[in-house]
C-alpha positions as CSV (number, residue, x, y, z in Angstrom):
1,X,25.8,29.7,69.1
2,X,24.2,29.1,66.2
3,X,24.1,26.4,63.5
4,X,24.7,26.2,59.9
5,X,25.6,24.3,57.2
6,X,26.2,26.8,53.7
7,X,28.8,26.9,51.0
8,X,31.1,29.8,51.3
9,X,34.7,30.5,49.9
10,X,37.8,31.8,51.2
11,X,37.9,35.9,51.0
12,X,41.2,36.8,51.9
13,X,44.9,35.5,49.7
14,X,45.7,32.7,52.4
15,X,43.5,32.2,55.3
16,X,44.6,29.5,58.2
17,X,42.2,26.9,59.2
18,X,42.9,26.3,63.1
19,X,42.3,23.6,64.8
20,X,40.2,25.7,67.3
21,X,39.2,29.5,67.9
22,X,41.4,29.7,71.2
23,X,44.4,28.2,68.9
24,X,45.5,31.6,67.9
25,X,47.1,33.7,69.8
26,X,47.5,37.5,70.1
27,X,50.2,37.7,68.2
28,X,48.5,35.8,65.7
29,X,46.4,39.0,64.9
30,X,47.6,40.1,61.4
31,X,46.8,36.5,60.0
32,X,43.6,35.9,61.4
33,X,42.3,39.4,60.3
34,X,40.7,40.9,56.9
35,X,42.2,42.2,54.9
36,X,45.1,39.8,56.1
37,X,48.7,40.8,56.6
38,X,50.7,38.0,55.9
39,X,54.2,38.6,55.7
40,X,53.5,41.2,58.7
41,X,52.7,37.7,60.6
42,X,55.0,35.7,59.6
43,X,58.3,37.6,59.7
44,X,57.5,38.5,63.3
45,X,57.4,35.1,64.1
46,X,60.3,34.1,66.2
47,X,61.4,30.1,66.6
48,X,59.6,29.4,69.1
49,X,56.6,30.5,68.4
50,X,56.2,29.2,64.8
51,X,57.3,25.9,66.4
52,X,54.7,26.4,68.9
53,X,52.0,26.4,65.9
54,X,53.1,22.4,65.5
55,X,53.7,21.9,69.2
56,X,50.6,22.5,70.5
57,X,48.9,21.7,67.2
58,X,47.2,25.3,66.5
59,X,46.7,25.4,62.8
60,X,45.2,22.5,60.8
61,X,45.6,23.8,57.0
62,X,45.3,26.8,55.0
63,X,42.7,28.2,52.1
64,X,43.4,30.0,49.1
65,X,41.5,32.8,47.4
66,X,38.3,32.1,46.4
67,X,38.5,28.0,47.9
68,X,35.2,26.5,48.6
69,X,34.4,25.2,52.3
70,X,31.3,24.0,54.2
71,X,30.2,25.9,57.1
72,X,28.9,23.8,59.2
73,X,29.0,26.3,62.4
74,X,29.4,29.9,63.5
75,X,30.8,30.4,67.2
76,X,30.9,34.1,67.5
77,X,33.6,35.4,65.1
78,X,34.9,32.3,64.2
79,X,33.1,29.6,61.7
80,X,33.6,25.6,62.0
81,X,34.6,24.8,58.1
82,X,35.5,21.5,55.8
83,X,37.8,22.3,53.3
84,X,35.9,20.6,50.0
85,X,38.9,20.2,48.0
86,X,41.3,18.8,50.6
87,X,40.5,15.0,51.4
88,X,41.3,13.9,54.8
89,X,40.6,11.0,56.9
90,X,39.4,13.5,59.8
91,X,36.1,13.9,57.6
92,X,34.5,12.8,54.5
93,X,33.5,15.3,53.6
94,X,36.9,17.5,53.3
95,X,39.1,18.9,55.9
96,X,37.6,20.4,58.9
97,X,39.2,23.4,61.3
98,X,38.4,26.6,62.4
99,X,38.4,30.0,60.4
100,X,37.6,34.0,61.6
101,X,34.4,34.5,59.8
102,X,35.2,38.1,58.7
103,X,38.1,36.0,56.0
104,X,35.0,34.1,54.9
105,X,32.3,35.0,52.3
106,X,29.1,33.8,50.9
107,X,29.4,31.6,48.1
108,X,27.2,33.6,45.2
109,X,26.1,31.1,42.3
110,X,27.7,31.7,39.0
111,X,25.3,32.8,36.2
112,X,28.1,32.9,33.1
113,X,31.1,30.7,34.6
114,X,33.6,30.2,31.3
115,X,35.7,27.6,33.4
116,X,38.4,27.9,35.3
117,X,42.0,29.5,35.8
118,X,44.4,28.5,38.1
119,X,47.9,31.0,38.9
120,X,50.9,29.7,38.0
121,X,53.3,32.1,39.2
122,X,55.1,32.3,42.8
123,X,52.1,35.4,43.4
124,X,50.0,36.9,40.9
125,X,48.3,40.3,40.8
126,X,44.5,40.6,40.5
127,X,43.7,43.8,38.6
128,X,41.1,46.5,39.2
129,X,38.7,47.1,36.0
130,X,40.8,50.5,35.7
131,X,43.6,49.0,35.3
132,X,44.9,49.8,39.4
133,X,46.3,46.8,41.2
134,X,43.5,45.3,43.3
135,X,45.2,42.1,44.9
136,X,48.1,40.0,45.3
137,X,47.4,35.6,45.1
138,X,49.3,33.4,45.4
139,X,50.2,30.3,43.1
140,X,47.5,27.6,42.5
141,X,44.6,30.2,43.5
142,X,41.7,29.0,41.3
143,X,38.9,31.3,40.3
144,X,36.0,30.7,38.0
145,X,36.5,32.3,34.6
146,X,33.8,34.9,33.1
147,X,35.6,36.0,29.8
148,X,38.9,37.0,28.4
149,X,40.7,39.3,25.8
150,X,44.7,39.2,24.2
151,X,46.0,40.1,27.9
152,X,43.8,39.2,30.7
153,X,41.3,36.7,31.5
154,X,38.3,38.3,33.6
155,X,37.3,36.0,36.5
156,X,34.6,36.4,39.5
157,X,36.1,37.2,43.1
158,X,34.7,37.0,46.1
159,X,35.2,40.7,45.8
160,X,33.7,40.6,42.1
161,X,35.1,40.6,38.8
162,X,38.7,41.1,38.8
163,X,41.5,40.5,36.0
164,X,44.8,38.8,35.8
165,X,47.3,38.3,33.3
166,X,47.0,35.1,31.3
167,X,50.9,35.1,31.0
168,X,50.2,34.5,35.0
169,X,48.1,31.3,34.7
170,X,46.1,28.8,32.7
171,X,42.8,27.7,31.9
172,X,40.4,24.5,32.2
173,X,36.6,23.8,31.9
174,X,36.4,22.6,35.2
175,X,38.4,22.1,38.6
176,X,39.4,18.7,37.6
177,X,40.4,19.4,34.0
178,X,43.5,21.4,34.2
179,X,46.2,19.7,32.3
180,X,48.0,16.5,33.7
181,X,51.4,16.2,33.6
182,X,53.7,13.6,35.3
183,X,54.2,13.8,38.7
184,X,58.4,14.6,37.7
185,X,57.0,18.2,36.6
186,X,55.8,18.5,40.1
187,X,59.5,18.5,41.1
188,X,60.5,20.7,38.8
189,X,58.0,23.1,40.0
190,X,58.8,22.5,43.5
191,X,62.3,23.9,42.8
192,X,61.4,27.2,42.2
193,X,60.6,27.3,46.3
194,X,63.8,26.4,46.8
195,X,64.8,28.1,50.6
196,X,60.9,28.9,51.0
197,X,60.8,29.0,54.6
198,X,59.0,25.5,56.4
199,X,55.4,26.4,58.0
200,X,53.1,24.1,59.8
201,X,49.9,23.7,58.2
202,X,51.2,26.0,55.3
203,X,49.1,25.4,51.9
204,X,50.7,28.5,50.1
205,X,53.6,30.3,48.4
206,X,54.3,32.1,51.5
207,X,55.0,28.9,53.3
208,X,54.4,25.1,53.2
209,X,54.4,22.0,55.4
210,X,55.9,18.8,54.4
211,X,52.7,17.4,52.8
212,X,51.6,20.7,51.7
213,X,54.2,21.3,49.8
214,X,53.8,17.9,48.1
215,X,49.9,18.8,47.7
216,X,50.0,21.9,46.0
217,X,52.9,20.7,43.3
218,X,50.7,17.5,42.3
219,X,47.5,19.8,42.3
220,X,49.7,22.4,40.1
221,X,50.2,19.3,37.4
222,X,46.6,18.6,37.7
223,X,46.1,16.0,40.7
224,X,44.6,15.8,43.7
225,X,45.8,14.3,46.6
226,X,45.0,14.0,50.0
227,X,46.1,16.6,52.2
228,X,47.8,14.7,55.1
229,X,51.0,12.6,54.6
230,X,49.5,10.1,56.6
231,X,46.4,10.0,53.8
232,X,48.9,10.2,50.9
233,X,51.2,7.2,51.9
234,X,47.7,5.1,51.8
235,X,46.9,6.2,48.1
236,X,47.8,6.5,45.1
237,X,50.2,3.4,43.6
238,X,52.6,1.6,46.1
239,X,56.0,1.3,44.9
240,X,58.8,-1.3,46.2
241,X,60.5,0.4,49.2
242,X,63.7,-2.4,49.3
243,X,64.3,-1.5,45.8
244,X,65.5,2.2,45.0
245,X,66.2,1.3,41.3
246,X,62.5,1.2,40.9
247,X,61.5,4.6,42.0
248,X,60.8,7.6,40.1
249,X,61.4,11.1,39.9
250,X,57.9,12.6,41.5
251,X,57.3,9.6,43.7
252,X,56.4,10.6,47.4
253,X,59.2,9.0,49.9
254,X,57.1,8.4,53.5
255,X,59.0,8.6,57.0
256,X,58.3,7.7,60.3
257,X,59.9,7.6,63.4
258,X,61.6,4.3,64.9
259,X,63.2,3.0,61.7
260,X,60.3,3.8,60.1
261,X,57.9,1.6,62.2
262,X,56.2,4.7,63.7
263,X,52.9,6.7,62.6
264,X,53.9,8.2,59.3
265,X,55.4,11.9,60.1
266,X,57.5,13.5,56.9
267,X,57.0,13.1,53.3
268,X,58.7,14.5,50.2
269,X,59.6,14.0,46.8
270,X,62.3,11.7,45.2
271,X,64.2,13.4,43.3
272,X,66.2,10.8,41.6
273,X,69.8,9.5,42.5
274,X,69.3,9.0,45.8
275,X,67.7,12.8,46.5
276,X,64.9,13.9,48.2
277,X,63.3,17.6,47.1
278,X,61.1,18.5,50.7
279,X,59.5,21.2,52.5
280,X,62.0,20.4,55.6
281,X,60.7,21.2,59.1
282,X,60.5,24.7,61.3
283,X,63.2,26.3,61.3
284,X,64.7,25.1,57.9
285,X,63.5,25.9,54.4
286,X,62.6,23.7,51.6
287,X,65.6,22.0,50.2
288,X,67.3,19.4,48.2
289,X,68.9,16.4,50.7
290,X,70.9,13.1,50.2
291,X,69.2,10.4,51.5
292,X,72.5,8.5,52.3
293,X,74.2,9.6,55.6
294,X,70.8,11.8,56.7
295,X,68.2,11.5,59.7
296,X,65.7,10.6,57.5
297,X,67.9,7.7,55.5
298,X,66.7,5.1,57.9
299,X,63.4,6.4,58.5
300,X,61.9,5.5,55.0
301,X,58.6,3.8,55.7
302,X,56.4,3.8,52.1
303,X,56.8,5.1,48.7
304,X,53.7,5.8,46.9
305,X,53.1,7.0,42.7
306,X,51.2,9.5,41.8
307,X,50.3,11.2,38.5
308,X,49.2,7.6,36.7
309,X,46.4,5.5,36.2
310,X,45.6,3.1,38.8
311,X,46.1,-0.1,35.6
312,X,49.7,1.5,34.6
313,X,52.7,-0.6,34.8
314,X,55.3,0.8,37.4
């Protein structure tokens, strides 16, 4: 064993974090490998054993290309990260798990960073400097920017420079300075993963959990959140549970178990009239529900705002 602590970023499209190196299992081989074959994973996924990812709490998160982590130890081929950009209660520093080193890479400094890009697009294609077709990301990858012409903005890799299409995302000067919008765009977005199959611990357009999902639409209008629903029903701006009238399209709807008296367990977004846009559970895809007459209807435990400034009037 031996002990580090070194910035290094994600080098594969999605990469799981698990929650330890035994957690995956054989037949988790084309996800834990590089390069990484995720549909070939997923698809051959039966029931069960997707629902045994959540059961017997195997997978903790997920990284996308070219996301920053802390490597804080390597245990033969697998490396003990914290995900930077995903704050969690389980450490201050980000969100810790474990990851196959051979999906990791070095982080190199950047000697002419331009800013920022982040994909917009369900999955985007990274581009060879020929012109062949190098990689395929997946929405909200970010990737430091190096320079750009009419078509394509040129950005650094963790295989090296690459292009993509601007038509397939936008720009900032930093991570935190992609536009804001209100958190109501972050349900519109969420709609276009309408029937997106559910995945435990899924941070990507190939599959999201509950607060994932909710994650990745409020960091694709420029906020970030914490990871966990648990985290995100204790931030951002509480909003009157006993009174529906006052809730907003792009607030975050909380549910626990017991009436809602349990540990916090589900979270999605309201979607206005009594409709709640979520990434649903294994099994079932992400979907537009009634409240009234569902499971979850007397399960509501918090409703939180995001998307506004902490002195803004409800």
């Amino acid at each position: 064993m031996e002990s580090t602590v070194n910035m290094y970023v994600c080098a594969v499209p999605v990469a799981t974090v698990w929650t330890a190196p035994e957690s995956a299992r054989e037949m988790d081989a084309p996800g834990i490998s590089r390069p990484v074959h995720l549909n070939k994973w997923l698809e051959k996924l039966p029931y069960e054993d997707r629902l045994d990812l959540c059961n017997a709490n195997r997978i903790q998160t997920q990284l996308l290309y070219g996301e920053p982590v802390i490597v804080d130890e390597v245990m033969g081929e697998w490396a003990k990260v914290i995900a930077v950009w995903q704050s969690s209660k389980k450490d201050d520093r980000g969100y810790p798990g474990w990851v196959p080193v051979v999906q990791l890479k070095k982080a190199e400094p950047l000697e002419e960073a331009g800013g920022f890009i982040r994909i917009t697009e369900d999955k985007a294609q990274l581009w060879n400097k020929d012109g062949t077709p190098f990689l395929l990301i997946p929405f909200n990858t970010i990737l430091p920017l190096i320079n750009e012409n009419d078509t394509f903005y040129t950005v650094e890799t963790p295989d090296g420079e690459r292009a993509v299409r601007k038509e397939d995302a936008v720009r900032a000067a930093s991570v935190h300075q992609f536009e804001k919008k209100a958190a109501d765009m972050a349900v519109e977005l969420g709609m276009q993963f309408l029937d997106l199959p559910y995945l435990w611990g899924g941070m990507s357009s190939y599959g999201y959990d509950c607060s994932g999902f909710t994650y990745n639409m409020l960091k694709a209008c420029g906020h970030l959140i914490p990871r966990d629903a648990s985290d995100q029903a204790t931030a951002g701006i509480e909003v009157p549970i006993d009174n529906p009238s006052m809730w907003k399209k792009g607030d975050l709807l909380f549910f626990a178990n017991n009436e809602g008296t349990g540990p916090v367990r589900h979270v999605g977004f309201y979607y206005g009239d009594g409709l709640l846009l979520h990434s649903h559970s294994t099994g079932l895809p992400i979907e537009v529900l009634q409240l009234k007459g569902s499971k979850l209807e007397h399960e509501l435990c918090a409703v939180r705002r995001y998307g506004i400034d902490e002195g803004d009037i409800l």
